[in-house]
Backbone as numpy.savetxt, mean C-alpha at the origin, in Angstrom:
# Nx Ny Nz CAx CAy CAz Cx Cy Cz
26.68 -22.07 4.06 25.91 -20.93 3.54 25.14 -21.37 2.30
23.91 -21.48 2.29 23.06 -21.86 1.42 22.57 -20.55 -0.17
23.90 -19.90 -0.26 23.35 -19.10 -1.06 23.17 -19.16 -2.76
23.52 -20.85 -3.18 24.16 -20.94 -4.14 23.18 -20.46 -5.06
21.54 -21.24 -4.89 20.29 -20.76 -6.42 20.18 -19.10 -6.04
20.99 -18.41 -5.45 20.40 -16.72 -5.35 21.74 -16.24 -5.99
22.80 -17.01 -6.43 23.80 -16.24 -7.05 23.79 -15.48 -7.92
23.06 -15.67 -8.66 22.44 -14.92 -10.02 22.20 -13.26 -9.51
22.77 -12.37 -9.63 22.37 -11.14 -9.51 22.61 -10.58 -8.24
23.50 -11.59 -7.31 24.12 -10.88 -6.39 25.27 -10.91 -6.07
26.41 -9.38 -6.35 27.29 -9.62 -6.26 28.37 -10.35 -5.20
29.36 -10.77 -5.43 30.30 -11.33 -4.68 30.65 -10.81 -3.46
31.02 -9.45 -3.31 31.14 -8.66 -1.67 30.33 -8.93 -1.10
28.46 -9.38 -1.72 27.81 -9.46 -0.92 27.47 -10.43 0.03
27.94 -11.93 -1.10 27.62 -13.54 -0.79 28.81 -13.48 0.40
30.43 -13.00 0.55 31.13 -12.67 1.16 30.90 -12.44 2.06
30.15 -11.19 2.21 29.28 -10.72 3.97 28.66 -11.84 4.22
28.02 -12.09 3.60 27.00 -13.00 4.11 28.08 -14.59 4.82
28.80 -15.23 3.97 29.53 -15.75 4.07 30.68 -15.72 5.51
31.13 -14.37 5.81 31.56 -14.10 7.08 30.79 -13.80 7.76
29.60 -13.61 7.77 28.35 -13.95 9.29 28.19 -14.94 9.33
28.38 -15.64 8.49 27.74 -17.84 8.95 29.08 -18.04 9.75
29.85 -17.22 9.70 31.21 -18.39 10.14 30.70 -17.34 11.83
30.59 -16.05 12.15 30.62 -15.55 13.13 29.57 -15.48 14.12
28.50 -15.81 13.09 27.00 -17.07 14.10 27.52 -17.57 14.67
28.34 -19.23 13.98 28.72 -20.36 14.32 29.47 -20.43 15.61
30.13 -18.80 15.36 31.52 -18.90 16.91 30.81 -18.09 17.83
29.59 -17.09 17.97 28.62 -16.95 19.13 28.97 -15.45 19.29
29.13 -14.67 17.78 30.18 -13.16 17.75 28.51 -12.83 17.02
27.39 -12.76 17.65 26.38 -12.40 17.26 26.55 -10.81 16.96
27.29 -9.80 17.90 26.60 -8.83 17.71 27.65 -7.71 15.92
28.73 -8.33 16.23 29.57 -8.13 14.75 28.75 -9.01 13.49
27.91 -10.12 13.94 26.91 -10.36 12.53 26.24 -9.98 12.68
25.39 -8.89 13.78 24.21 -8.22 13.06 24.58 -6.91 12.12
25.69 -6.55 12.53 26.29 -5.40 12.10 26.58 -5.78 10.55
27.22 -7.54 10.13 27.11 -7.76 8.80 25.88 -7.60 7.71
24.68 -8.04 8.84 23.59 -8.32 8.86 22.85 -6.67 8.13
22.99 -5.69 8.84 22.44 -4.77 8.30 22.70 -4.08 7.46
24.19 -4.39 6.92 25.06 -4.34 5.65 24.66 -4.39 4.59
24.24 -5.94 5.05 23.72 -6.52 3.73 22.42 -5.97 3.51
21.20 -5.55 4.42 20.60 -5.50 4.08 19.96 -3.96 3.56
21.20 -3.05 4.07 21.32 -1.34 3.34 21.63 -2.15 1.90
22.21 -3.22 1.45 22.77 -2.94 -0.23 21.47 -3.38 -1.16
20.21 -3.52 -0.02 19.00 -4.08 -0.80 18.42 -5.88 -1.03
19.35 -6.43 0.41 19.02 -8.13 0.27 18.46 -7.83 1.66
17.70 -9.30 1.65 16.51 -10.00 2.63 17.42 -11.06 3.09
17.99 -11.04 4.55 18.90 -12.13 5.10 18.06 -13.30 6.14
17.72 -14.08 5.51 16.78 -16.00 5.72 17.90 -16.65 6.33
18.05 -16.65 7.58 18.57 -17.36 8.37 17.62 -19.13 8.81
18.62 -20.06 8.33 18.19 -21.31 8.51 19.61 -22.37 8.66
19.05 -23.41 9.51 19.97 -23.96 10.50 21.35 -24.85 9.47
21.57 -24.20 8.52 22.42 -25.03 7.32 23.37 -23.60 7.04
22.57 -21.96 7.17 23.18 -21.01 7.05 22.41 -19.47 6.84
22.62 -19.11 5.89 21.87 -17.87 5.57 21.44 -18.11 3.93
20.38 -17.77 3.59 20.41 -17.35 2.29 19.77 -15.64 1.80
19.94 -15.62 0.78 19.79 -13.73 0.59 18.68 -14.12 -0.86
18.06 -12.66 -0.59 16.66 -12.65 -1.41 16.83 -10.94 -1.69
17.12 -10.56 -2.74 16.79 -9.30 -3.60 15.75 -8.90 -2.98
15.66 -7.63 -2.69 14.45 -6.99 -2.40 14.31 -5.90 -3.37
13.27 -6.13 -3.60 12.72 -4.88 -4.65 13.53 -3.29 -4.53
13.82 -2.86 -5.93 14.00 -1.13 -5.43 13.38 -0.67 -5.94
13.08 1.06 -5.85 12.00 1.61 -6.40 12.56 2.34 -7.46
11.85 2.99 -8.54 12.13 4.15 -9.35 10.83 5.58 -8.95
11.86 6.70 -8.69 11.24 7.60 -8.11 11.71 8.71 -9.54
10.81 9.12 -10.32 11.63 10.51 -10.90 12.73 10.32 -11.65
13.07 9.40 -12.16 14.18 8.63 -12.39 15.51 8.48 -11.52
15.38 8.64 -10.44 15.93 8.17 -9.23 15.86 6.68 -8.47
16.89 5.94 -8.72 16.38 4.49 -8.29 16.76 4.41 -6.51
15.86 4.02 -5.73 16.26 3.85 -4.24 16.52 2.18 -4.12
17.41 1.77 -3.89 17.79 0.19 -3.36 16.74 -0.88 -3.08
16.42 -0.07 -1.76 14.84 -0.74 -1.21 13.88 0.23 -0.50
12.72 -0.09 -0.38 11.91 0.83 -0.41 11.62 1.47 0.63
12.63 0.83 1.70 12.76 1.59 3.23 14.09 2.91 3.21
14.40 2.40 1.58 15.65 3.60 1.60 14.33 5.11 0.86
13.45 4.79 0.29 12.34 5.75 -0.09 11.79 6.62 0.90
12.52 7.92 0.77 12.27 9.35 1.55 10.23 8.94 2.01
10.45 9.59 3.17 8.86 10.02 3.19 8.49 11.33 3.06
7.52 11.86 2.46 7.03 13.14 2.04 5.80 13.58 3.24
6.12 12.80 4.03 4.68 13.01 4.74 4.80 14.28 6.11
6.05 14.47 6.28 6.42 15.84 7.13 6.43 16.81 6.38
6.41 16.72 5.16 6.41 18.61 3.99 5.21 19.20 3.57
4.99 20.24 3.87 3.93 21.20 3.62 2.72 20.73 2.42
1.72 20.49 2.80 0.82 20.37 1.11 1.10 20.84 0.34
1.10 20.35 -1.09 1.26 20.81 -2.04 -0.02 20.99 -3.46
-1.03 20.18 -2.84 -1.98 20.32 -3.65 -3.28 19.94 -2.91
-4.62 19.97 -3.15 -5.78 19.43 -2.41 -5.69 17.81 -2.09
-5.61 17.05 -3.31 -5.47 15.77 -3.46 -4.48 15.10 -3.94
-3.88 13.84 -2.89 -2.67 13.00 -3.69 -4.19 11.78 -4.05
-3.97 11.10 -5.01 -4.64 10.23 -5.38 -3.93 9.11 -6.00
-4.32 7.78 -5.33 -3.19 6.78 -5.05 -3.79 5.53 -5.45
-3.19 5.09 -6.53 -3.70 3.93 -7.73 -2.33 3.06 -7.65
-2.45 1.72 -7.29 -1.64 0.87 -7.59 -2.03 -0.22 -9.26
-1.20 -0.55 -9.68 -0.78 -1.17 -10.78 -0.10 -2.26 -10.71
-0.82 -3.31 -10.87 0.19 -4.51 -11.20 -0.84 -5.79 -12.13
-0.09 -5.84 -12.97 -0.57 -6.81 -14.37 -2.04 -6.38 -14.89
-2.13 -5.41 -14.78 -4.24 -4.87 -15.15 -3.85 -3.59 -16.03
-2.99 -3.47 -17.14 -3.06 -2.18 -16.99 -4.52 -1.54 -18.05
-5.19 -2.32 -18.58 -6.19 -1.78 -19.09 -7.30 -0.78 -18.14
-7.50 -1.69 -16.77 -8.36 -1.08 -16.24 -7.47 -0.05 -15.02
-6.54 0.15 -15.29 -5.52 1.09 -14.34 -5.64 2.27 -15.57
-5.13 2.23 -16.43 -5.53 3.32 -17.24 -7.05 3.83 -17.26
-8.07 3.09 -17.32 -9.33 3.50 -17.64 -9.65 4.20 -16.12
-9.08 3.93 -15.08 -9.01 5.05 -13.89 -8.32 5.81 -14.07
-6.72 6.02 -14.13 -6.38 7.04 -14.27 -7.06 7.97 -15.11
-7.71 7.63 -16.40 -8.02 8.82 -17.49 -9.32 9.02 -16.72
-10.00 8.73 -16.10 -11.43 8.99 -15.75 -10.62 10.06 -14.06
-10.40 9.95 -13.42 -9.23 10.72 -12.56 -9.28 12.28 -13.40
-8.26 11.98 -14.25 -7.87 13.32 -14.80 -9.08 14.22 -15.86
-10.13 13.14 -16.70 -11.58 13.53 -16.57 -11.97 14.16 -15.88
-12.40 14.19 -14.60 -13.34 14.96 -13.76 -12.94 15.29 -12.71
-11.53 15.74 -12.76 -10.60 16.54 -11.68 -11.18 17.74 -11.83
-11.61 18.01 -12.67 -12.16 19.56 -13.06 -11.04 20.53 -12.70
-11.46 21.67 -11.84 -10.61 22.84 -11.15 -9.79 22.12 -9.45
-9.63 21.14 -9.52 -9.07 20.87 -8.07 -7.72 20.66 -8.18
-7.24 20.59 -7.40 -5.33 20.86 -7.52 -5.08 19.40 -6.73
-4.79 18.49 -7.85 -4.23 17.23 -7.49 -3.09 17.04 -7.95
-2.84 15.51 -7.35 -1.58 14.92 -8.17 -2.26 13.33 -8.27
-1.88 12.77 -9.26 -2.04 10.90 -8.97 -0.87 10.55 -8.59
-0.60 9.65 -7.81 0.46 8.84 -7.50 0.34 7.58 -8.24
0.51 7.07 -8.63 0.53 5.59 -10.21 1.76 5.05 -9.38
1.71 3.95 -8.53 2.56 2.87 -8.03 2.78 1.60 -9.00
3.43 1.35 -9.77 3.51 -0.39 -10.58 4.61 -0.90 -9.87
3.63 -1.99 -9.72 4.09 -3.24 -8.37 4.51 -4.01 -9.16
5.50 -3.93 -10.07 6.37 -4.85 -10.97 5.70 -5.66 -11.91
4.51 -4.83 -12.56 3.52 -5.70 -14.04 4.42 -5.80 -14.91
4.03 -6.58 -15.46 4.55 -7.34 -16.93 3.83 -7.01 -18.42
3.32 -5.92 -18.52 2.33 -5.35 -19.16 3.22 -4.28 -19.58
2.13 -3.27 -20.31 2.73 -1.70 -21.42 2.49 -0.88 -19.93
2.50 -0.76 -18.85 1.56 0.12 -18.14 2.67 1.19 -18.10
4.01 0.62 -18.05 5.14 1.94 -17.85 5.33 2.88 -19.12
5.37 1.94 -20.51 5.25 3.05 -21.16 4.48 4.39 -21.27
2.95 3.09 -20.70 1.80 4.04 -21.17 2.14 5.26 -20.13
2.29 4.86 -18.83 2.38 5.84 -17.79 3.71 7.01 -17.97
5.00 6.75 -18.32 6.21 7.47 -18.86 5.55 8.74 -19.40
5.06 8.10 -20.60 4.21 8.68 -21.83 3.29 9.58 -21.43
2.64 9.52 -20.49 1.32 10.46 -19.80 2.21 11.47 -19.12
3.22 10.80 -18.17 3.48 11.58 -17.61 4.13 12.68 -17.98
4.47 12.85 -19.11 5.36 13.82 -20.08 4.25 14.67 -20.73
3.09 14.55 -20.70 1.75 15.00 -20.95 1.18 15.58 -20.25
1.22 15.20 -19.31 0.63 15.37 -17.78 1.04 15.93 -16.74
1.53 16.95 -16.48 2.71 16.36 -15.11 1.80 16.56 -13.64
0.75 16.16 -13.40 -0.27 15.57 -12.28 0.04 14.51 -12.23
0.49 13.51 -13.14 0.70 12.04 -13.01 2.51 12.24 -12.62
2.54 11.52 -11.51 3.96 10.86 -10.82 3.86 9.27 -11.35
4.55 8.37 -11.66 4.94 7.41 -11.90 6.00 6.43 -11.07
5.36 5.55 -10.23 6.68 5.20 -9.35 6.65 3.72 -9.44
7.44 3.11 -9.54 7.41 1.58 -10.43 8.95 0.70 -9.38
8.21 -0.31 -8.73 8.81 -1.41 -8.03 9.12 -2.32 -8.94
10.66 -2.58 -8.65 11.38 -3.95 -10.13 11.07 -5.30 -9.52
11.01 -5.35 -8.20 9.91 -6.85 -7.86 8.66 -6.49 -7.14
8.00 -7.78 -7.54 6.59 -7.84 -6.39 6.67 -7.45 -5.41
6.02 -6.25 -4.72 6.22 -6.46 -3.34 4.41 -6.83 -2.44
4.97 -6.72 -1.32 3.48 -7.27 -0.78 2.57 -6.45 -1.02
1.17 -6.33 -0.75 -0.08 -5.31 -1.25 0.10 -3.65 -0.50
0.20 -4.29 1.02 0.71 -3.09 1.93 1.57 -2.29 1.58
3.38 -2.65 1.62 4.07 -2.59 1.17 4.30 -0.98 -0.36
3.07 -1.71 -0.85 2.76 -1.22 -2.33 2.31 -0.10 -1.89
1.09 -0.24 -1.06 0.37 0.94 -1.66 1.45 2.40 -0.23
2.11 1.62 1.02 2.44 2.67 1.37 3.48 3.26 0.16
4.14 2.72 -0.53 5.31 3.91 -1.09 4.69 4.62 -2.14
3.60 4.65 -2.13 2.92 6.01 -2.66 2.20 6.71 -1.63
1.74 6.10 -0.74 1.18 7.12 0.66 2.29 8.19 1.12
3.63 7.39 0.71 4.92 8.01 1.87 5.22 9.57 0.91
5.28 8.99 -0.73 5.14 10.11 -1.79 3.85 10.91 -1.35
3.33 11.18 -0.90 2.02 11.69 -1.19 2.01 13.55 -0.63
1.90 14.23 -1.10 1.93 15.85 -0.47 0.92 16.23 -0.68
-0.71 15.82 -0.93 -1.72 16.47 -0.65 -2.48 16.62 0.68
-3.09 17.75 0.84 -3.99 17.64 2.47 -4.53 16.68 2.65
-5.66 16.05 1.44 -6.30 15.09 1.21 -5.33 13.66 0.43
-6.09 12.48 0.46 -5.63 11.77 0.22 -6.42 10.34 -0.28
-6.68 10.08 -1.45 -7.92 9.44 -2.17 -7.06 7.76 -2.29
-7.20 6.70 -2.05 -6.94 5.66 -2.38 -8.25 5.08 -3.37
-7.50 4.80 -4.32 -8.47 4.26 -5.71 -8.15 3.02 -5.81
-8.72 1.88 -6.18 -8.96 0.38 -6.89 -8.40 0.93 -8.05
-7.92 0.16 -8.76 -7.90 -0.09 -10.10 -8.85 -0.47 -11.07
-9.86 -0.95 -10.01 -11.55 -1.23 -10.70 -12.39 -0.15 -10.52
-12.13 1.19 -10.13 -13.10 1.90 -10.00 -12.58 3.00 -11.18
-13.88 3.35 -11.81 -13.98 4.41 -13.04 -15.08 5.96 -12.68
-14.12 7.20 -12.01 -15.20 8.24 -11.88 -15.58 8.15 -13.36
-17.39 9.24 -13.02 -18.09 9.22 -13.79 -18.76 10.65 -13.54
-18.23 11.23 -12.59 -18.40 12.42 -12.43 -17.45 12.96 -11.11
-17.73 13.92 -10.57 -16.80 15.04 -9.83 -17.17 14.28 -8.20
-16.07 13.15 -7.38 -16.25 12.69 -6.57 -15.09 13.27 -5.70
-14.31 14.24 -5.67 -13.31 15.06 -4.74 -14.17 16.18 -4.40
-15.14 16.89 -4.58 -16.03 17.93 -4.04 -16.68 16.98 -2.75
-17.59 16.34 -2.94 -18.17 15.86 -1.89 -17.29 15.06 -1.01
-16.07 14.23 -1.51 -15.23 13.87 -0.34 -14.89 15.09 0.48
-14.17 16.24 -0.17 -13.92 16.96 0.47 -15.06 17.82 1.41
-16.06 18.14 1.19 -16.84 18.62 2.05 -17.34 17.45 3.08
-17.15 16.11 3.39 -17.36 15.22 4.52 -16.34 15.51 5.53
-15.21 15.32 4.83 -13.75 15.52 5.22 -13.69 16.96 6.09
-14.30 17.47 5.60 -14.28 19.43 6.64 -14.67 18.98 7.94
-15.12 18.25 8.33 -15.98 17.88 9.48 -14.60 17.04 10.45
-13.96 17.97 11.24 -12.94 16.98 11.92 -12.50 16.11 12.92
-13.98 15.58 12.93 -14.27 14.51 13.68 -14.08 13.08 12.40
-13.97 13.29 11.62 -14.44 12.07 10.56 -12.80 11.70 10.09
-12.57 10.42 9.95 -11.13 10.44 9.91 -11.43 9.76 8.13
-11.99 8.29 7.92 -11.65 8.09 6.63 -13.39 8.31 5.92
-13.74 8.36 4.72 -14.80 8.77 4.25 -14.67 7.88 2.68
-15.70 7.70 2.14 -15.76 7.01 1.01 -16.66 6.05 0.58
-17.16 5.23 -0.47 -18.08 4.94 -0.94 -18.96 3.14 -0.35
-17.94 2.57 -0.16 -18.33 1.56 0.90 -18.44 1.31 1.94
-18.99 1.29 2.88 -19.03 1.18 4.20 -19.42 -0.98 5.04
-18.71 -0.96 6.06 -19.20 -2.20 6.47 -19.51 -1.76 7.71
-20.26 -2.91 8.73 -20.40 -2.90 10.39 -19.77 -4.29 11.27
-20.13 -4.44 12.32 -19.95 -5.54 13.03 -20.12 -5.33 14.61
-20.25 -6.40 14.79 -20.94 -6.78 16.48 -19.79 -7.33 17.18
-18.72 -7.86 16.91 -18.13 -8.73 17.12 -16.84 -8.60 16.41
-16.20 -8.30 15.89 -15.34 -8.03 15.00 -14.60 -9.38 14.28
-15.69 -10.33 14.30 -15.42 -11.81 13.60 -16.49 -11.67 12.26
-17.76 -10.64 12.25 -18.33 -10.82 10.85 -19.02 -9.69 10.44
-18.62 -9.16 9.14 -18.64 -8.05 8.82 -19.80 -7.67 7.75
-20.55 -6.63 7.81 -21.49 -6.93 6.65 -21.60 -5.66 6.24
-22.33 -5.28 5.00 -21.82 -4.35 4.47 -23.15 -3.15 4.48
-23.20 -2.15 4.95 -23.70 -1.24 5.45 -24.04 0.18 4.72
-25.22 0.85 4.62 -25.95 1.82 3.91 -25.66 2.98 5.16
-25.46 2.67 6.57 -25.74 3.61 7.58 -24.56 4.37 7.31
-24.75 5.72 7.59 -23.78 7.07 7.37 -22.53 6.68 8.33
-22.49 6.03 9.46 -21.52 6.05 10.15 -20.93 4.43 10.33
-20.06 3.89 9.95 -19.44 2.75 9.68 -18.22 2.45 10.23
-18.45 1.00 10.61 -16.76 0.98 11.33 -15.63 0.74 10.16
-15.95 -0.24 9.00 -14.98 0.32 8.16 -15.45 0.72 6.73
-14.95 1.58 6.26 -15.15 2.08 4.40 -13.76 0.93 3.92
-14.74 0.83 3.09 -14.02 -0.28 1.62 -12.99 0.54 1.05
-11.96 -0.17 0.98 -10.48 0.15 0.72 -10.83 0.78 -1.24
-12.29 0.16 -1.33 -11.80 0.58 -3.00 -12.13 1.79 -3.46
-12.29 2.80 -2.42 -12.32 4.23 -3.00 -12.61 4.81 -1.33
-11.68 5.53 -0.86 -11.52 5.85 0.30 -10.74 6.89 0.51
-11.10 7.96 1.38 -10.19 9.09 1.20 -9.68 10.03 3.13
-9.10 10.16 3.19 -8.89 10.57 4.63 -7.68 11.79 4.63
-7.62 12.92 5.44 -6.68 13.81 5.58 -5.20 12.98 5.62
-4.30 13.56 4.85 -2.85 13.04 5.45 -2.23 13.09 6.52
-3.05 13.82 7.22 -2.30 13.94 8.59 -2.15 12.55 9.69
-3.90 11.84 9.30 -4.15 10.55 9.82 -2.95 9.36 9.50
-1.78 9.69 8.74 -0.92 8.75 8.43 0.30 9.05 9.55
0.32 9.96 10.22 1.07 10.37 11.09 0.41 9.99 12.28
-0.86 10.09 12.52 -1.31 9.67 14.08 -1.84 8.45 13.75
-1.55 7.45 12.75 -2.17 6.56 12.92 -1.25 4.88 12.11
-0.36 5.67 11.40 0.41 4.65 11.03 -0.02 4.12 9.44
0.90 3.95 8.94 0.77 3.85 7.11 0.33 2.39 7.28
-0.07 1.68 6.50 -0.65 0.86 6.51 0.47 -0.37 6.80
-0.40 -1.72 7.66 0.58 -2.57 7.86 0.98 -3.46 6.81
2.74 -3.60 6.96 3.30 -4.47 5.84 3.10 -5.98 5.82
2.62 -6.31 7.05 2.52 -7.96 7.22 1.49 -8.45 6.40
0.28 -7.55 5.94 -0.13 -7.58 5.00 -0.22 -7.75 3.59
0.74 -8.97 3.10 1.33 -9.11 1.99 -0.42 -9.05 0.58
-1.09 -10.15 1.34 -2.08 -10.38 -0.13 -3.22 -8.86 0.91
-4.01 -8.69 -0.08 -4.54 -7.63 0.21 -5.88 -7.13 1.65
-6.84 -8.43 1.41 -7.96 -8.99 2.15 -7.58 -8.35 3.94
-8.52 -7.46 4.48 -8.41 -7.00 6.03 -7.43 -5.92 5.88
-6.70 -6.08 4.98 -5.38 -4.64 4.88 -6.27 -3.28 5.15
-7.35 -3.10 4.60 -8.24 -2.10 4.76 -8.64 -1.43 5.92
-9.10 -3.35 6.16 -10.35 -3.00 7.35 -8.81 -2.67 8.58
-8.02 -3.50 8.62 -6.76 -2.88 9.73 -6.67 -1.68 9.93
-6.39 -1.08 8.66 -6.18 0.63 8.79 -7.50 1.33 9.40
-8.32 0.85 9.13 -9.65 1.55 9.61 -9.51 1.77 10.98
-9.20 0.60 11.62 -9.74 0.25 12.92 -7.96 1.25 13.51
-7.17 1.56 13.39 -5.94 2.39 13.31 -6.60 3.77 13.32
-7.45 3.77 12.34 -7.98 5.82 12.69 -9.06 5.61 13.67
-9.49 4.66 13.42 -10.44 4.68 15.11 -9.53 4.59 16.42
-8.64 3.91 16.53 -8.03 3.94 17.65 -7.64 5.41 18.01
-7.40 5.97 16.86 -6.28 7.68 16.92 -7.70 8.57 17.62
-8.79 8.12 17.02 -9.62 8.92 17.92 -11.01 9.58 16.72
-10.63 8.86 15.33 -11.68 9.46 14.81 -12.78 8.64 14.11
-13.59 9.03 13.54 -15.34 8.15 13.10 -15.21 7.81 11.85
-15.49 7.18 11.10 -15.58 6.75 9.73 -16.86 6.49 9.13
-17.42 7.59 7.78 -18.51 7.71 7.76 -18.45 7.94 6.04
-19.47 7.49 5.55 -19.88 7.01 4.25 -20.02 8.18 3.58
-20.00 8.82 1.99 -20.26 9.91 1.53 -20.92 9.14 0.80
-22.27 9.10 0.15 -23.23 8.57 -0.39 -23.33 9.39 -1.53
-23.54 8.44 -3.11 -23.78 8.81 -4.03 -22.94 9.51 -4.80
-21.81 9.26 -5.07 -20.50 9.11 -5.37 -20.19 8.54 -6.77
-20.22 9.72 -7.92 -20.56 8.99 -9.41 -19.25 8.21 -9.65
-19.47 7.24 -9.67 -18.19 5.95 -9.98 -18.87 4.86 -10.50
-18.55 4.09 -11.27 -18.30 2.64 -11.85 -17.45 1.42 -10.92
-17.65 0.37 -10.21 -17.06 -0.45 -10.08 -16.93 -1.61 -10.78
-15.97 -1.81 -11.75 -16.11 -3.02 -12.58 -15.45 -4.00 -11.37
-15.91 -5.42 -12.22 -15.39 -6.36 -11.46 -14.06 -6.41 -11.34
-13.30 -7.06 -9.89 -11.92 -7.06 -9.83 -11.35 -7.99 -10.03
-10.22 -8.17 -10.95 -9.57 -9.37 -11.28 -9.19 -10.25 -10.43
-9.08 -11.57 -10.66 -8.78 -12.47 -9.59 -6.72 -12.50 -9.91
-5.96 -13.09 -9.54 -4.95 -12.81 -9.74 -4.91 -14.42 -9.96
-4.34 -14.74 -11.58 -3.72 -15.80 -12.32 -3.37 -16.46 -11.32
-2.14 -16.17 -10.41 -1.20 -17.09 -9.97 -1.78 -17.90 -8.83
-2.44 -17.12 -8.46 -3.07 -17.85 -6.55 -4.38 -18.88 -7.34
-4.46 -19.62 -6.76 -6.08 -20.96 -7.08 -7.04 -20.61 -6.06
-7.46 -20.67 -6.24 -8.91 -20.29 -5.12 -8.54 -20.97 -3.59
-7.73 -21.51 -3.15 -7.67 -22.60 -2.52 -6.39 -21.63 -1.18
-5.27 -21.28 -2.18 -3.99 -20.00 -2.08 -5.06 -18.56 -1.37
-6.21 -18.21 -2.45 -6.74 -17.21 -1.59 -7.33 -17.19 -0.65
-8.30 -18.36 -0.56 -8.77 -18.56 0.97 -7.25 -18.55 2.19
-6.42 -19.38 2.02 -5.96 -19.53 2.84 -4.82 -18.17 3.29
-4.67 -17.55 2.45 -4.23 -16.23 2.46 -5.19 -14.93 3.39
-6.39 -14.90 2.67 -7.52 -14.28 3.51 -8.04 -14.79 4.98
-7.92 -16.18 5.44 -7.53 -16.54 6.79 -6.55 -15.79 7.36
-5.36 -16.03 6.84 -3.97 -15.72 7.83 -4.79 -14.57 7.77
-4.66 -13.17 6.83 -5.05 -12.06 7.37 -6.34 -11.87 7.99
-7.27 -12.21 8.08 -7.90 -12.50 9.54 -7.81 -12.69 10.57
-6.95 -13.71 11.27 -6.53 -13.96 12.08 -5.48 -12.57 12.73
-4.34 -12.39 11.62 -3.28 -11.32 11.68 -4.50 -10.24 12.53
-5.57 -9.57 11.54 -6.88 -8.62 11.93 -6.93 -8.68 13.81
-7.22 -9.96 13.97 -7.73 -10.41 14.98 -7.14 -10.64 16.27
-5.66 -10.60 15.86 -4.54 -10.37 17.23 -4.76 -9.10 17.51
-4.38 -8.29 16.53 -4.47 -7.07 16.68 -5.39 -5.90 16.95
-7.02 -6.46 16.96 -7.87 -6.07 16.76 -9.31 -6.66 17.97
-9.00 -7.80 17.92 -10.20 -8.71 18.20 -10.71 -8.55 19.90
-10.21 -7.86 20.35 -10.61 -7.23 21.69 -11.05 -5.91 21.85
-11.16 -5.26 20.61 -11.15 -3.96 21.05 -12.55 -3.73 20.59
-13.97 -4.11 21.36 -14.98 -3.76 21.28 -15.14 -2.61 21.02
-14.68 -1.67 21.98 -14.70 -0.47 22.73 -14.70 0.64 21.40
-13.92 0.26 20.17 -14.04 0.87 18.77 -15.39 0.82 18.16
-16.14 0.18 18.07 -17.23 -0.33 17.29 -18.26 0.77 17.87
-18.93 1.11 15.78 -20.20 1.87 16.38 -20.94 1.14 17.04
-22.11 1.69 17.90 -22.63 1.16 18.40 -24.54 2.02 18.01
C-alpha cells in the first residue's frame, strides 16, 4: 500500500481501510473492496489504484453557510426547489480577488429592482477574497459565499454553485467582466422567448465543429462562457456542466452543444453594458501546460461532440 507521502492528514481508520482492500484485491474478494472502496471515499478520499497498491488523495470539502460537506458530491442540490428569486448569478473565485470583487460590486451596482442572489464560489485562493466576501456577506445578504479547501477542477467549481442556485434565471459571470449598466433586463426579455436556451454577450459559429470563430449573427452555436445566462430548468434537461473538464477551455462550448441537444437555440443579446478586462493567465501552468491542456479538452469536445453536425446553425 503506497500510502505513506499522503499520511499527513489522513486519519488511521482510514489508511486501515485502505490497507484491508490491498490485501482483499490481492485474494480476488473484489466485491467486499469495493464496498471498502466507497467507504473510503463517503469519508472524503480519492482511491488511485496502482499495481504496488492503492494510494488516497483528500478531496476537497465545501463550506456552505457555515456548514462544511466532506466532498462536494456530499453538496445537496437546490435545483428541484421552487425559485426563489429572478436571478442566481454565479462568479467563481480563485487567486484574482481584486477583479472578483470589482464584479461582484458592479453586480450589486446595477441589480437595480431585480430579485437576485450571487453565488461567490472560492476555488481554494490564497488571497483576502474570504474575508472580503464573509464581510459583504453580513452586509449583504444577496451574496452567498461558498468556498472549496482544495483546488478543484474548473467544471467541478462552477457546478457547486449551479447545484446552489434557486433562481428561474441563471447568469454565469467571468471574473473579468465589470457591469456598467442594467444587463438582467435585456437577458431576461431574450430569455421569454422559449425556444432560446442559453443567451449572452459572446457568440461563436462553425462548419465543422473542429474551428470556431467568433460571430456578430443573432443566432450562434455557442455564447462565450464569460457572461452567459440560461433558465435553470436547462440544468435538469441538459446536465450541469461536465467534470472531466478540469482546466477550463471547451467547458463552455460542451455545455452549449448539451442545450442544443435538449432541443433549444442559442442566441446573442447584443449591446450588453459590460467591461471585459483582460483575463489572467494562471501563474502555475507555462504556456506550453496550457496548450496541452486546451488540446486534451478538444479532443474530450470532440468524442463527444464531433459527429453531431445535425446541431449546427446552419
Amino acid at each position: 500500500m503506497t500510502t505513506r507521502r499522503y499520511r499527513h492528514g489522513i486519519p488511521p481508520e482510514i489508511l486501515a481501510l485502505s490497507h484491508e482492500r490491498d490485501i482483499l484485491r490481492r485474494r480476488g474478494q473484489y466485491e467486499r473492496a469495493d464496498i471498502l472502496k466507497r467507504q473510503i471515499e463517503d469519508a472524503g478520499y480519492v482511491v488511485k489504484d496502482n499495481p504496488h497498491g492503492a494510494h488516497l488523495v483528500i478531496l476537497p470539502s465545501v463550506e456552505v453557510d457555515g456548514r462544511v460537506y466532506r466532498t462536494t458530491r456530499q453538496l445537496p442540490s437546490l435545483l428541484d426547489e421552487a425559485d426563489t428569486c429572478t436571478f442566481s448569478i454565479n462568479i467563481l473565485a480563485h487567486n484574482n480577488s481584486e477583479q472578483t470583487r470589482r464584479c461582484v460590486e458592479s453586480v450589486l451596482r446595477f441589480a437595480g429592482g431585480n430579485s437576485i442572489e450571487i453565488i461567490l464560489v472560492d476555488n481554494a485562493s490564497r488571497d483576502d477574497i474570504a474575508l472580503w466576501a464573509e464581510d459583504l456577506q453580513l452586509r449583504d445578504p444577496r451574496l452567498r459565499f461558498l468556498h472549496a479547501t482544495r483546488t478543484t477542477g474548473a467544471a467541478e467549481a462552477r457546478n457547486i454553485g449551479l447545484k446552489q442556485s434557486r433562481g428561474r434565471y441563471i447568469l454565469i459571470l467571468d471574473s473579468c467582466i465589470e457591469l456598467t449598466g442594467d444587463i438582467l433586463t435585456p437577458l431576461q426579455q431574450t430569455l421569454a422567448n422559449s425556444k432560446v436556451g442559453i443567451t449572452g454577450l459572446r457568440g461563436l459559429r462553425t462548419d465543422d465543429l473542429r474551428h470556431f470563430e467568433e460571430s456578430q449573427q443573432r443566432t450562434v452555436d455557442v455564447v462565450d462562457g464569460l457572461c452567459m445566462a440560461f433558465e435553470r430548468v436547462w440544468l435538469k434537461k441538459a446536465g450541469l456542466f461536465d467534470e472531466r473538464y478540469r482546466y477550463p477551455r471547451y467547458m463552455d462550448v460542451d455545455f452549449n452543444f448539451a442545450v442544443r441537444d435538449a432541443g433549444a437555440e442559442n442566441v446573442l443579446t447584443p449591446h450588453l453594458p459590460v467591461i471585459c478586462h483582460p483575463e489572467p493567465q494562471d501563474a502555475a501552468l507555462s504556456d506550453a501546460e496550457r496548450t496541452r491542456l486546451t488540446k486534451r479538452n478538444f479532443y474530450r469536445f470532440l468524442e463527444k461532440w464531433g459527429n453531431r453536425d445535425d446541431l449546427l446553425e446552419r
